[in-house]
Every structure is written in C-alpha cells, then in structure tokens.
C-alpha positions in Angstrom: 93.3 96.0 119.7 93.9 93.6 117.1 97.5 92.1 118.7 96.4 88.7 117.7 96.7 89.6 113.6 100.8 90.3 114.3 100.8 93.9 112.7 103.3 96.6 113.8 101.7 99.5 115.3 101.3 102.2 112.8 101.7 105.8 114.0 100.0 108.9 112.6 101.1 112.2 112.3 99.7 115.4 112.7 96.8 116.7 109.8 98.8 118.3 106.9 98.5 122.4 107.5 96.1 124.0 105.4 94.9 127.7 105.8 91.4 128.1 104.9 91.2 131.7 106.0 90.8 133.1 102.7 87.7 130.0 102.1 86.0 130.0 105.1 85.0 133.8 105.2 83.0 134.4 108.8 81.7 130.8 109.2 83.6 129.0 112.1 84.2 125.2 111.2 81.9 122.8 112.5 82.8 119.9 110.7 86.5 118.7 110.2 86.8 114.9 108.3 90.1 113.2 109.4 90.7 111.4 106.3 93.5 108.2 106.8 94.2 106.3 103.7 95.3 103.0 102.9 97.6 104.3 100.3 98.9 107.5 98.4 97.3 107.3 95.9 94.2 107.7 97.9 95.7 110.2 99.7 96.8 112.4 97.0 93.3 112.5 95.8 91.8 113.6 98.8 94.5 116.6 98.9 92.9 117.5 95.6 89.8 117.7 97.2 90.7 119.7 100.0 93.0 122.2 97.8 89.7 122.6 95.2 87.1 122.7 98.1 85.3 126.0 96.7 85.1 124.9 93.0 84.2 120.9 94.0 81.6 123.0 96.3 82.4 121.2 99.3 80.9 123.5 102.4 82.6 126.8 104.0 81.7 125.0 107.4 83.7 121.3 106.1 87.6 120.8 106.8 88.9 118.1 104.9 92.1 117.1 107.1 94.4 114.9 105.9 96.4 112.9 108.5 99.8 111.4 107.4 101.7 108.4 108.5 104.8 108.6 110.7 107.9 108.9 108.3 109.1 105.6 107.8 105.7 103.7 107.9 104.6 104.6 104.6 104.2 101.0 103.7 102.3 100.5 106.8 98.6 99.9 104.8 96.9 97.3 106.9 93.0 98.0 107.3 93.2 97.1 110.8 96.1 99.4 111.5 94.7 102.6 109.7 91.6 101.5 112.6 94.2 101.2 115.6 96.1 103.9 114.3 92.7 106.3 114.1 92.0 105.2 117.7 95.2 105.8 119.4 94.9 109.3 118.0 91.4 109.4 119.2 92.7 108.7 122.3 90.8 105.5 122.6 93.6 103.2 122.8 97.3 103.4 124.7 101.0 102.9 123.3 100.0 99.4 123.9 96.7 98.5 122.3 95.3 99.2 125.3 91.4 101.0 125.7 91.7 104.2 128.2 88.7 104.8 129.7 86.3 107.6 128.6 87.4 110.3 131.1 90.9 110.1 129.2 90.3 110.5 125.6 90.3 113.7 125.3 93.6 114.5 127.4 95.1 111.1 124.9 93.5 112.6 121.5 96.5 113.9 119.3 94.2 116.0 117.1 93.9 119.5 118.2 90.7 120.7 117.1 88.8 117.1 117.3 84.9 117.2 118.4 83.7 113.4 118.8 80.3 115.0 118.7 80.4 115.9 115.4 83.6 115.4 113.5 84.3 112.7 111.0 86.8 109.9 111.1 87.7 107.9 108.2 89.4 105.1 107.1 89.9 104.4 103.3 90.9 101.1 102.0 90.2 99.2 99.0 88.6 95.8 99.7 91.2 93.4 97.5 94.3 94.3 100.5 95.3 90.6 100.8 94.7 88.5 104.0 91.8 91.2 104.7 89.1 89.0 105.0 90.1 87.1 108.2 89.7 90.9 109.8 86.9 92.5 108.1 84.6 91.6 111.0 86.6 93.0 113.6 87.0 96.0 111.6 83.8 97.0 111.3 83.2 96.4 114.6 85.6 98.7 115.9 84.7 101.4 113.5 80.8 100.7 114.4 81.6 101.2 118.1 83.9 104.4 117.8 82.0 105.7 115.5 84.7 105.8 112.7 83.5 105.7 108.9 84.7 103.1 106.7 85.4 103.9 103.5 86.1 101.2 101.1 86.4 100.4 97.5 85.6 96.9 95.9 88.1 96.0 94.0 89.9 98.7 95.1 90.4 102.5 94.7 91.0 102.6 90.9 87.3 102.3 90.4 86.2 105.3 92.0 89.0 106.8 89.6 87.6 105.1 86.7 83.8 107.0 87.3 85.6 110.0 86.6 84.9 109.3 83.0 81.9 108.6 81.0 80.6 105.1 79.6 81.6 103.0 82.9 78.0 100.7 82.0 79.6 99.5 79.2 82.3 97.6 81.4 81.7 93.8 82.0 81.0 94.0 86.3 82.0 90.6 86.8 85.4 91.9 84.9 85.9 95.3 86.9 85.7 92.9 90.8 88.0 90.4 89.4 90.1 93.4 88.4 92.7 90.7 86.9 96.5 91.0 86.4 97.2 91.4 83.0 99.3 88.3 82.6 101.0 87.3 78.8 99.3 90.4 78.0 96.0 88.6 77.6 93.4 91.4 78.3 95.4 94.5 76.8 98.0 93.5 74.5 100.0 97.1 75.1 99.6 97.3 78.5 102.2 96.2 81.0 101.9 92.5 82.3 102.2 93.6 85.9 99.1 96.2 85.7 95.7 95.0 86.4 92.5 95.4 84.5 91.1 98.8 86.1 94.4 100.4 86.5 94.7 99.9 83.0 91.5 101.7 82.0 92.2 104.2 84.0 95.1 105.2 81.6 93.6 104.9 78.8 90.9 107.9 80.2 93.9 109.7 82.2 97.1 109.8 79.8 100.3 109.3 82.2 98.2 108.1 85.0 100.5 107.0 87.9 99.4 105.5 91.3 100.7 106.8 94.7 102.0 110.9 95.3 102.2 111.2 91.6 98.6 111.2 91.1 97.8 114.4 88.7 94.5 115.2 90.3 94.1 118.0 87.7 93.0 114.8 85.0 90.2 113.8 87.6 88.7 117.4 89.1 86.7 118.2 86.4 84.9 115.1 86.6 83.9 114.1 90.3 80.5 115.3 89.3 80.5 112.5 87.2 82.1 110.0 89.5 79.5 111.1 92.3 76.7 110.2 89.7 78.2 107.0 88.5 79.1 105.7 91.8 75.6 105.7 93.2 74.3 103.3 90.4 76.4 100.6 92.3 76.7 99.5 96.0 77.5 102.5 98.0 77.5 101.1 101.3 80.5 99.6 103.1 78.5 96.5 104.8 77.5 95.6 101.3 80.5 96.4 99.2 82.4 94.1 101.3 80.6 91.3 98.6 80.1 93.5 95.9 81.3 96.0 93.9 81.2 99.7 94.6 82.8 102.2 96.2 81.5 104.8 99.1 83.9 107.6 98.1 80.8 109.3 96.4 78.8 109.0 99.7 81.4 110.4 101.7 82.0 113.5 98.9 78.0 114.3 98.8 77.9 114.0 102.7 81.2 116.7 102.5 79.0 119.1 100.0 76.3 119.4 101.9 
C-alpha cells in the first residue's frame, strides 16, 4: 500500500518494555494504545506519559505502548509509512505491501498482546511534513478502514507543547499555522535563524527546550491539564485540522483518562 509514493518500507519494532505491575493493582488491562510517532520528539513525550500514568491519572485498565522504529530507520518519518508500517504489524499487509486476508492477521500481527476489538492504534504526525498533501487522502483512508487513529498536529507538534503554558489566546492564529522560519532574525531578534516561530516560544516557556530524545518532559508534566484545556478551544479533530489549526493530542489524552 502506497508503492506509487516511492517510500522505503519502514519497519517497527517491538513496544518498549514497561512493567506496570506495581500500577495496575488487580485490574487486567483492557485497553493497550500503540502509539507510532512521526518523530522523537513526539515519542519522548508520550514516554513521559506512560512513565507518569498514575499522577497524569490516566486509567489502571490503559497501557500506553510505545512502538519504536527498526534501528537504522530513525529518519524514516513519512505519514504514509508510520500507516504501512502500523498495518504490517497489524498483520494487515505482507513484506510486500501486500493485504493478507482476514483469517491471517492475527497469525501476521507482531504485537503480542493486540485485541483489534478494542485496542488503539495510532499514528502521530504533524500536518506541515513536506510533500504530505498529495497523500493525506489515502491516509485517512487507510486509517478509516483499519480502524487506526490519526493523530495530527497543525502546524506541527510544537503546538500541543506550547498549550502547556498559559496565555496561548494572546498568540496571533494566522501566525502560530504559518509557524515561519525565523529568517534575518525578523520575528525574534535572539533567536536562532534556523528555528521557527512555535519552536521558539516554546523556549521561551521551557528554558533549554530541545526537540527529539532530549525532550525534558519534567518542564511539560505539570501542565498537560492545561494543554488538555487549551487544546479543545481549537480544532480537535483530524478531518478538520488537516485546514486548520489544532492538534488532537488532547483528544487522545482525555480518551486515555477515562
């Protein structure tokens, strides 16, 4: 699926290991959300979910699982490929793009523990990835008919980051979705040329703030109360954000909590 867009197959590995034993008490999981990110930045947050679950109150019965790429396709951040990628570990799809039929997926699926009853799948990406609006159709077509949840930022990722702090009203919109480079040093005269508008507000709330593995979730947890709030007073779902901005992150962490 998706051969005629030229992108390498992108592998997954297995969820990172977490033991929950101590968390989870006498309730038996019912609900695990497979969580494949874009980047790792996006990534990192969601660990900082999963590793503060009881104090972000996310349910006992709620495993956050957060799948890795192969080593090696790190840079491997297509939309379209974090979709294939979710269905050949689903078992939907073959080695070769191929769909098995529905009597194979569950001796194909590479997750262990995976219920397509009632388990979560989810793909987060940030709407600005370059060259993705030739393919936005065909990705939410395939999520729509395997049932995997899109969740996407508009611009991108660094908003959802930026509702972790008060006053985000006060922000031109149009401003935030154009999310400029910060060329000659025209918008912030100390900033670096090469950062863009939001991830440039975002340090200024979140001292030392660095994108990818580095993030430094402990600057955001206190907060995702607040993001939660802000996020719903702008476009929340993915149809719509693919046109304006928002972010679903907020859905998906109410949906976790309850």
């Amino acid at each position: 699926m998706g051969e005629g867009w030229g992108l390498e197959r992108l592998n997954l590995r297995k969820p990172k290991p977490y033991d929950y034993s101590s968390e989870a008490g006498t309730v038996k999981p019912r609900v695990h959300f497979y969580c494949v990110s874009e980047g790792a930045t996006e990534e990192s947050y969601f660990e900082g979910i999963r590793n503060n679950r009881v104090t972000l109150r996310i349910k006992n019965d709620v495993f956050i699982e957060i799948v890795p790429k192969e080593n090696g396709q790190e840079t491997y951040s297509h939309p379209l490929q974090l979709v294939n990628a979710c269905l050949h570990s689903m078992g939907r799809i073959d080695n070769e793009g191929q769909e098995l039929p529905k009597d194979k997926w569950k001796t194909y699926c590479a997750w262990e523990d995976f219920d397509p009853e009632i388990d979560v799948v989810c793909v987060i990406f940030d709407r600005d990835y370059k060259g993705l609006t030739a393919c936005l159709d065909e990705i939410f077509k395939l999520c729509l008919l395997h049932k995997i949840r899109i969740v996407i930022s508009n611009p991108n990722f660094e908003l959802w980051l930026l509702m972790h702090f008060p006053g985000l009203e006060n922000y031109d919109k149009n401003k935030l979705l154009e999310n400029r480079k910060n060329l000659r040093k025209q918008l912030f005269p100390d900033a670096s040329e090469k950062k863009r508008y939001l991830e440039i507000l975002v340090g200024q709330h979140s001292e030392g703030y660095s994108k990818g593995s580095k993030l430094k979730f402990e600057r955001f947890k206190q907060n995702v109360d607040l993001a939660v709030e802000q996020a719903a007073l702008f476009c929340e779902e993915p149809e719509a954000i693919r046109e304006e901005l928002g972010t679903s992150v907020g859905k998906l962490i109410r949906d976790m909590r309850t």
